[in-house]
C-alpha positions in Angstrom: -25.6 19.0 -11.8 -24.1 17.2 -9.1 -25.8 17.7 -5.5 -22.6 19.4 -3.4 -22.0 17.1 -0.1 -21.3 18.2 2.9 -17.8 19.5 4.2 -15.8 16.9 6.0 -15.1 18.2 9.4 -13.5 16.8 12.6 -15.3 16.3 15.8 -14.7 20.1 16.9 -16.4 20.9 13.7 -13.5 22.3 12.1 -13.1 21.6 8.7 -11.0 18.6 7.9 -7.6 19.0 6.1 -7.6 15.6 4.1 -10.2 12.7 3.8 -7.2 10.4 2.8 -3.5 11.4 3.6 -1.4 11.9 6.9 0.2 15.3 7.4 4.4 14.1 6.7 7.9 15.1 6.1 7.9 15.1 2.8 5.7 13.0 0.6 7.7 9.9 1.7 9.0 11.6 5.1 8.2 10.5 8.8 4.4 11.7 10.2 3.6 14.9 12.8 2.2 14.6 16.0 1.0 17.9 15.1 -1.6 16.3 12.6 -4.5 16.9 15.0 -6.9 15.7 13.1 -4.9 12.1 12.3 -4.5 11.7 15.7 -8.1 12.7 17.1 -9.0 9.7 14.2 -6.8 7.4 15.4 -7.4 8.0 19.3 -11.4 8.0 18.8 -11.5 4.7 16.9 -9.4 3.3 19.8 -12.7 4.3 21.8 -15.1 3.4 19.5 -16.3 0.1 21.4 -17.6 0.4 25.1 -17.3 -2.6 26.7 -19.9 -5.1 26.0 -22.6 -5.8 28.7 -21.0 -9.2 30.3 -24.4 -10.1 30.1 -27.0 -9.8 26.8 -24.1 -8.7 25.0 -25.8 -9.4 21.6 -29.3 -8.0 20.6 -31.4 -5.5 19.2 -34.6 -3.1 19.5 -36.7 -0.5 18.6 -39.4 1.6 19.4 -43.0 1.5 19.6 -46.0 2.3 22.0 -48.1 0.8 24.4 -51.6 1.6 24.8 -53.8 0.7 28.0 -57.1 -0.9 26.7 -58.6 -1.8 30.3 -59.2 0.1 33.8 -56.8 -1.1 36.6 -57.0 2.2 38.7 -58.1 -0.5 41.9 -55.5 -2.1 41.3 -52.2 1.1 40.6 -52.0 4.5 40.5 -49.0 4.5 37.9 -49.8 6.9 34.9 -48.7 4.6 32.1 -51.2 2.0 33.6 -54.8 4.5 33.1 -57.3 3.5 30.7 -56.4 5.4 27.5 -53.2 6.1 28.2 -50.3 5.7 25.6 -46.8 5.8 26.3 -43.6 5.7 24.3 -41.0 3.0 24.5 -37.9 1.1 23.9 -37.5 -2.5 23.5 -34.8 -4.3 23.7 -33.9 -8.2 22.9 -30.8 -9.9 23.3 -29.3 -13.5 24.4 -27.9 -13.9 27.6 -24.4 -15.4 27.1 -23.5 -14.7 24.2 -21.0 -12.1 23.1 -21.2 -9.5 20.4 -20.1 -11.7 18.0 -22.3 -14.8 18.8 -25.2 -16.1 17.0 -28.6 -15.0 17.3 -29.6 -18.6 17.1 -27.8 -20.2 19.9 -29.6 -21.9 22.5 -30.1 -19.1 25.5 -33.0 -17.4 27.1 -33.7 -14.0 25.3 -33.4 -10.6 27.3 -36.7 -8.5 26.9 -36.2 -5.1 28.4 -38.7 -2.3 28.0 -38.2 1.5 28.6 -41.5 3.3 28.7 -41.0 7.5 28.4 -44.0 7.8 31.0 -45.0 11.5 32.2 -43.6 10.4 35.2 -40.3 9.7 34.5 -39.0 5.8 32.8 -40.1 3.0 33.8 -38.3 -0.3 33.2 -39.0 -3.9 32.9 -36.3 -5.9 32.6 -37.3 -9.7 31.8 -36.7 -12.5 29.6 -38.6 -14.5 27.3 -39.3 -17.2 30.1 -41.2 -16.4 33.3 -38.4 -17.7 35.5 -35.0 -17.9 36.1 -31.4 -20.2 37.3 -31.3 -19.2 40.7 -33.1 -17.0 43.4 -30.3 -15.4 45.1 -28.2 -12.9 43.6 -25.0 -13.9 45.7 -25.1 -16.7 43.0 -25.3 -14.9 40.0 -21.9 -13.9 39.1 -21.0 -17.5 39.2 -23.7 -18.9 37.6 -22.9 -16.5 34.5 -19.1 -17.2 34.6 -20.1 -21.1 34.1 -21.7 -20.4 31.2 -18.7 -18.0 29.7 -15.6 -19.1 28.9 -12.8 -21.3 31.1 -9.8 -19.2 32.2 -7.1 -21.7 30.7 -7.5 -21.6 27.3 -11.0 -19.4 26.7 -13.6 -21.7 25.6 -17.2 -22.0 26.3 -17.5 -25.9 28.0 -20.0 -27.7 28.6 -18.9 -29.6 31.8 -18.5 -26.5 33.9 -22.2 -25.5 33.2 -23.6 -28.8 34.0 -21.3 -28.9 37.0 -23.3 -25.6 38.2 -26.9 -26.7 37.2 -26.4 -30.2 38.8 -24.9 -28.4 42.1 -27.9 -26.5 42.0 -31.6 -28.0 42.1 -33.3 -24.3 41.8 -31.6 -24.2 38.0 -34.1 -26.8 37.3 -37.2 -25.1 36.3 -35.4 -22.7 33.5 -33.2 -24.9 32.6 -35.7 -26.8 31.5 -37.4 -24.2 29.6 -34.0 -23.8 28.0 -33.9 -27.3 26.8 -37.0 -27.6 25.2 -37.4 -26.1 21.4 -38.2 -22.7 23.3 -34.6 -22.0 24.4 -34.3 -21.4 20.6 -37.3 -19.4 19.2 -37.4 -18.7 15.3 -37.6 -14.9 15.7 -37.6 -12.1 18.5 -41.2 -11.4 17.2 -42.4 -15.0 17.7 -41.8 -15.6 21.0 -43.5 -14.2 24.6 -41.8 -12.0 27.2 -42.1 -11.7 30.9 -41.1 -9.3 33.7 -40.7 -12.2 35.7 -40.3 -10.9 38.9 -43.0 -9.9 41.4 -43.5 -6.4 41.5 -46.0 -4.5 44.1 -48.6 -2.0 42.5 -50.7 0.5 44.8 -53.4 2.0 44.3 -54.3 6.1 44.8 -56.2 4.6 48.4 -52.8 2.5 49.4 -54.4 -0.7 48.6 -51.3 -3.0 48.0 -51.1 -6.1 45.5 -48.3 -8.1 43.9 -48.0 -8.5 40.4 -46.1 -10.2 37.7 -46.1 -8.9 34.0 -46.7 -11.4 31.0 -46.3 -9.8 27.1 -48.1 -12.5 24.9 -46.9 -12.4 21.0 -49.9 -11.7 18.9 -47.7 -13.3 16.0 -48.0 -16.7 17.4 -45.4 -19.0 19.7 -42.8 -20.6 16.5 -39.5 -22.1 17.6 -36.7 -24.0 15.4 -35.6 -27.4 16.4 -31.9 -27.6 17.5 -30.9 -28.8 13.9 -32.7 -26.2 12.2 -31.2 -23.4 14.8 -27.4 -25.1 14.4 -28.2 -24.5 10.5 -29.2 -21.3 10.4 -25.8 -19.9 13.4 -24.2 -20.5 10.2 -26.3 -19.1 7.0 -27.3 -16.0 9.1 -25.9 -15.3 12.1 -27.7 -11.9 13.4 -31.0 -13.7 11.5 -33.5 -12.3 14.7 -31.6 -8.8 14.3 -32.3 -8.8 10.5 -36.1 -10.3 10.9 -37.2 -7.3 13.1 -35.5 -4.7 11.6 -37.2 -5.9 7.9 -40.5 -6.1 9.7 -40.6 -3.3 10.6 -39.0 -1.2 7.4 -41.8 -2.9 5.7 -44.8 -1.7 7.9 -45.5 -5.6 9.7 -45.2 -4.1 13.0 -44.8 -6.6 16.0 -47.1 -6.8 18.3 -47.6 -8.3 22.2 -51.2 -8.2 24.3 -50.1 -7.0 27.9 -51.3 -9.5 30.8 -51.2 -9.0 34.5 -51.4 -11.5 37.2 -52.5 -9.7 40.4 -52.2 -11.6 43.8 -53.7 -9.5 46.8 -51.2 -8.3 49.2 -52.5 -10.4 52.2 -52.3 -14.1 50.1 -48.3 -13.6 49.8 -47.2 -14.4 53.4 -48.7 -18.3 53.7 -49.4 -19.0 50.0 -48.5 -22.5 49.3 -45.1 -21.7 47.9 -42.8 -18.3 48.3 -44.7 -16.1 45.5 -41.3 -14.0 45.4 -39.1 -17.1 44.1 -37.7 -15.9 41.3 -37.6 -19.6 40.2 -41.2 -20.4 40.2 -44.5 -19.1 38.6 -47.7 -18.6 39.7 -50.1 -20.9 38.6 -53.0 -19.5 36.6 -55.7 -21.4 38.1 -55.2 -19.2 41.7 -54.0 -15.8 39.9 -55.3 -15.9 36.2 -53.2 -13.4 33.8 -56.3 -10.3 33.2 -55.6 -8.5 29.7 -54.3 -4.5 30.1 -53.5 -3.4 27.0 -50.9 -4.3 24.1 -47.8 -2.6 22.6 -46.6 -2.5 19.2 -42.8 -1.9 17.5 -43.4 0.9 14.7 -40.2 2.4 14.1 -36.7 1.1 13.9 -33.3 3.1 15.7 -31.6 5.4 13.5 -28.6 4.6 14.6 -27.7 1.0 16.5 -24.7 2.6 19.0 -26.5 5.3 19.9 -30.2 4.5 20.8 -29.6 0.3 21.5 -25.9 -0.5 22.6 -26.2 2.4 25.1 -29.4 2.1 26.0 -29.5 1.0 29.5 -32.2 -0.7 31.5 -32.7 -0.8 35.1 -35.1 -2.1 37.6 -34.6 0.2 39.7 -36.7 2.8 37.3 -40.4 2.8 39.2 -42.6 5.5 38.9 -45.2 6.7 41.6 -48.0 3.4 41.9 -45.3 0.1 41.6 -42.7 -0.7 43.9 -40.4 -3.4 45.0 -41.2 -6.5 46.5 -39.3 -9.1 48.7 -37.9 -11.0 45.9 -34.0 -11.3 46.4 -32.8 -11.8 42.9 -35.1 -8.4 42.0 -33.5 -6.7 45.0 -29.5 -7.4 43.8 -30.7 -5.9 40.2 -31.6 -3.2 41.6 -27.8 -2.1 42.3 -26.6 -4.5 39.7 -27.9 -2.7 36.7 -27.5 0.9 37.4 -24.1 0.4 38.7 -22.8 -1.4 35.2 -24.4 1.6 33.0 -22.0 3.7 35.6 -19.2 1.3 34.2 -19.9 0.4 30.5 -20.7 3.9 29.3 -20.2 6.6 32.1 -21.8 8.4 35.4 -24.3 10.8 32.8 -25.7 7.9 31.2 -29.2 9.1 31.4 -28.6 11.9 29.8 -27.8 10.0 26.1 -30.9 10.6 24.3 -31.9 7.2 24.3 -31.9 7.2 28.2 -32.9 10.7 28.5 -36.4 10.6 30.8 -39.5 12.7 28.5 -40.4 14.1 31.6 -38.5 17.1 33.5 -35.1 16.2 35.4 -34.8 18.2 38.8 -31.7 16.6 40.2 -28.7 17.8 42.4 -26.1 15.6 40.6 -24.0 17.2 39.2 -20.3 16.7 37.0 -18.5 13.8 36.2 -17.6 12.9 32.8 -19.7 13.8 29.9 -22.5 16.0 31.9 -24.2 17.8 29.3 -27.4 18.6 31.0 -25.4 19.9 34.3 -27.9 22.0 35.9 -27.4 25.0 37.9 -27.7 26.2 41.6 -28.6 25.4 43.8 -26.6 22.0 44.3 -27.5 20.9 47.5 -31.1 19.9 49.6 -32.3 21.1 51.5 -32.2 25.1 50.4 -34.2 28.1 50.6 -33.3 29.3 47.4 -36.3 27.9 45.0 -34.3 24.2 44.5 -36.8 21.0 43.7 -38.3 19.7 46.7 -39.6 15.9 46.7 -42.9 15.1 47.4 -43.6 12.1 49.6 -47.4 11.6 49.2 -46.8 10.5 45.6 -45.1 7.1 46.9 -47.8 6.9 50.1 -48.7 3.0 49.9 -45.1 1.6 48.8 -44.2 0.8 52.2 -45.0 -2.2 54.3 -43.8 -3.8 57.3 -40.8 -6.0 57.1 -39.1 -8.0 60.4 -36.6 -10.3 61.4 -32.9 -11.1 62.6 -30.6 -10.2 59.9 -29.1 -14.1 58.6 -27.7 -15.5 55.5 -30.2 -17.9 54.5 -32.6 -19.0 51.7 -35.8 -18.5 51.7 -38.0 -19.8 54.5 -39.8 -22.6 53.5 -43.3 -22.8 52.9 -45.1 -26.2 52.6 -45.1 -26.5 48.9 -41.9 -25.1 48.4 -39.1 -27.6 46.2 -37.2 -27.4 42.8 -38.5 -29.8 41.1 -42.5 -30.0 40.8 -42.7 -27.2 38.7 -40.3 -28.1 36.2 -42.9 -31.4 36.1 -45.7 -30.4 35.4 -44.1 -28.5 32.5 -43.2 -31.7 31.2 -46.2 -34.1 31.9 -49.0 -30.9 31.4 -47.7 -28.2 29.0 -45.3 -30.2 26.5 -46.7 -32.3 23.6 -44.9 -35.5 23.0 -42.9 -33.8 20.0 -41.6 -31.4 22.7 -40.7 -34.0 25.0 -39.2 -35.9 22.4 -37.0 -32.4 21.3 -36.2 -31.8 25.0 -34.2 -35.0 25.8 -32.9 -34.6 22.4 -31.6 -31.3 23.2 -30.3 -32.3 26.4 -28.3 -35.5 24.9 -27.1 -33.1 22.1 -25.7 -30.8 24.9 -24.5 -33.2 27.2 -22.9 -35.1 24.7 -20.1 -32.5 24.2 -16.2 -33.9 24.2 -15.5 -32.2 27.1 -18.4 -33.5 29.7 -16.9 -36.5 31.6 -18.9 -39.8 32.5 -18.6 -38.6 35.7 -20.7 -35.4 34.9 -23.0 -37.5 32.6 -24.3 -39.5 35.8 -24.7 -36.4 37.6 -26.8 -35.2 34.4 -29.4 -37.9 34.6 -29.9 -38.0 37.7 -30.8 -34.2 37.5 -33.0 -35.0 35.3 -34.5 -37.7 36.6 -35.5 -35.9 39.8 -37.9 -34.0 37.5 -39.5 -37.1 36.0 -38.4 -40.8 35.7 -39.2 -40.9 31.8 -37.1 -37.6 31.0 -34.3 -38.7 32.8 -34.6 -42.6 31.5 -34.3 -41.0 27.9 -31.6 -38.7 28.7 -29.7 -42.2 30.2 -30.0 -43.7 27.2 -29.4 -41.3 24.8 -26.0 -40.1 27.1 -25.3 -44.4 27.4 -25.6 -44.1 30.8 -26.3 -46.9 32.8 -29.7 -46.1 35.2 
């Protein structure tokens, strides 16, 4: 017997008149506007595509939970940080220039976002796989991203204009190096480490301030592909880190990351050695060592990809009672930034998608705007005396701290260990094995080499280079038959 399927309906749940054929004139006749349900098909699959984030455009996700092994009640108050405590999230990886179209291979830093469903409303992270970033002020980051897009003229990516950026600015050098090395192409989404990276202040339930900077540690071990392994694969397979999660996790090897802390106490910040809130810098491990928290693991995979990943949004600005916001500029321009391109890309009720959608009770006094489904009722203003939510200040009592100065356009102030370039150096003399060094120069040659990057711009490469250490940018001079 043959199971009956359901009844094809249109989007007002009316049943549908045909599967296959236009309402006409006559079987070979002109078509009706009146066909409603031809034109609601046509005018939805017009809509079908939001626009793609300008940034992370490609990725994917899923869900898992993270679990809080250790006590760090002296250092937060935030729920989802209690011994004991599990919580429900979303992760989400991505590459950073790409489009939707673009390879999961290509050389980029990765996007790892993180939605945790606390009790207490969502919390997000929103890092990368590398602790630090291109620049530290967020005046620079539409620029920076629109070098490494596409030109105007005739809407290529190009090599020169992102080179011309990086070389114009000395911060870039710490990630890009990161990028260069066989990390800016990691074999999997699984096999590589994420970070918050940002500073972020916690608080505890006496007030007690600290700064602190998330690190997510793979448990299935660091693995990258060399660039000729990764150029190989953008052609055999390429959404290959899409396909490896989703696999891994249809066939029960669920992903795993051990959560580390750095904590810095609140007082060390204002004359540590360099500015801790530097978005292009890290903190070394021998002053703050990373202490273990807990872990999280990926156990179930979205239903469906639109819904529950390509309008999922992440935003900084999500901080639940016990972690606040620290001085760091780049952190402080997200904080708009993200928010206000949900608002753009997929509408004003954004958190109310059930991928967005907070566990915890919404009490708000928004109201409207285009697809509101959870509206609310009255009253619809604060303050009232007619039984509307009332906020509760005590439960954010140790976010504040004292701030002063004359209002400038500047960069940081200096402190005395503060340049572009040392940190980038000991990640090549300390951290990198000769293979790695060997790759990285490789990489950058590879890169550099492209038709369109002029002599000019090839000079202005090694001596970027070189800044960071003589031997890097010898090899880069002589693999780019530059004249040192």
């Amino acid at each position: 017997m043959t199971e009956r399927v359901p009844q094809t309906t249109d989007d007002a749940g009316i049943p549908a008149p045909s599967d296959q054929f236009s309402q006409s004139v006559g079987p070979n006749g002109p078509l009706l506007l009146q066909d409603h349900y031809l034109i609601q098909k046509m005018a939805h699959f017009n809509r079908e595509r939001v626009p793609e984030r300008v940034v992370h455009a490609k990725g994917g996700g899923a869900y898992g939970v993270l679990e809080i092994t250790e006590d760090v009640s002296q250092y937060t108050k935030a729920d989802l940080f209690q011994k004991g405590k599990r919580t429900d999230l979303l992760l989400r990886f991505s590459t950073v220039a790409g489009e939707l179209g673009s390879a999961d291979t290509a050389r980029d830093p990765r996007g790892f976002a993180l939605k945790f469903y606390t009790e207490q409303g969502n919390y997000d992270i929103v890092g990368n796989n590398t602790p630090i970033f291109f620049i530290r002020d967020p005046s620079k980051f539409s620029d920076f991203i629109h070098s490494q897009k596409r030109r105007a003229d005739n809407q290529l990516r190009d090599h020169n204009m992102q080179w011309d950026f990086w070389t114009l600015q000395p911060e870039s050098a710490h990630q890009v190096s990161f990028l260069m090395t066989d990390r800016g192409t990691p074999k999997s989404w699984r096999h590589m480490h994420g970070f918050g990276s940002h500073t972020f202040l916690w608080y505890n339930a006496a007030g007690e301030k600290f700064w602190v900077k998330y690190h997510f540690k793979t448990e299935q071990g660091v693995e990258n592909f060399t660039a000729a392994e990764a150029k190989a694969l953008e052609a055999q397979d390429p959404d290959l880190h899409r396909r490896d999660l989703w696999n891994a996790i249809k066939n029960g090897d669920h992903p795993s990351w051990t959560v580390n802390v750095q904590i810095m106490p609140f007082e060390d910040a204002a004359d540590y050695r360099f500015n801790p809130f530097d978005l292009t810098k890290v903190w070394p491990h021998a002053d703050y060592p990373e202490i273990t928290i807990g872990r999280f693991t990926l156990n179930r995979n979205p239903e469906n990809y639109f819904a529950e990943i390509e309008q999922a949004g992440f935003e900084p600005s999500n901080l639940v009672p016990g972690i606040g916001m620290s001085p760091d500029k780049m952190l402080q321009g997200r904080l708009f930034s993200y928010p206000d391109a949900h608002r753009y890309r997929i509408g004003p009720n954004y958190l109310q998608l059930p991928v967005n959608r907070p566990k915890s009770p919404v009490h708000s006094y928004n109201r409207d705007g285009a697809m509101a489904y959870v509206n609310g009722g009255d009253p619809v203003y604060a303050p009232n005396t007619v039984g509307g939510p009332a906020a509760d200040p005590d439960l954010y009592k140790g976010s504040g701290y004292h701030v002063a100065g004359e209002i400038v356009r500047s960069a940081y102030q200096l402190h005395k260990e503060d340049d572009d370039f040392s940190q980038p150096r000991a990640l090549w003399e300390k951290v990198l094995s000769h293979t790695d060094r060997a790759n990285m120069v490789s990489n950058i040659v590879g890169h550099a080499s492209a038709p369109e990057v002029t002599d000019d711009m090839k000079k202005r490469v090694v001596e970027y280079w070189t800044n960071i250490h003589p031997d890097l940018g010898g090899g880069v001079a002589k693999g780019l038959g530059v004249q040192s």
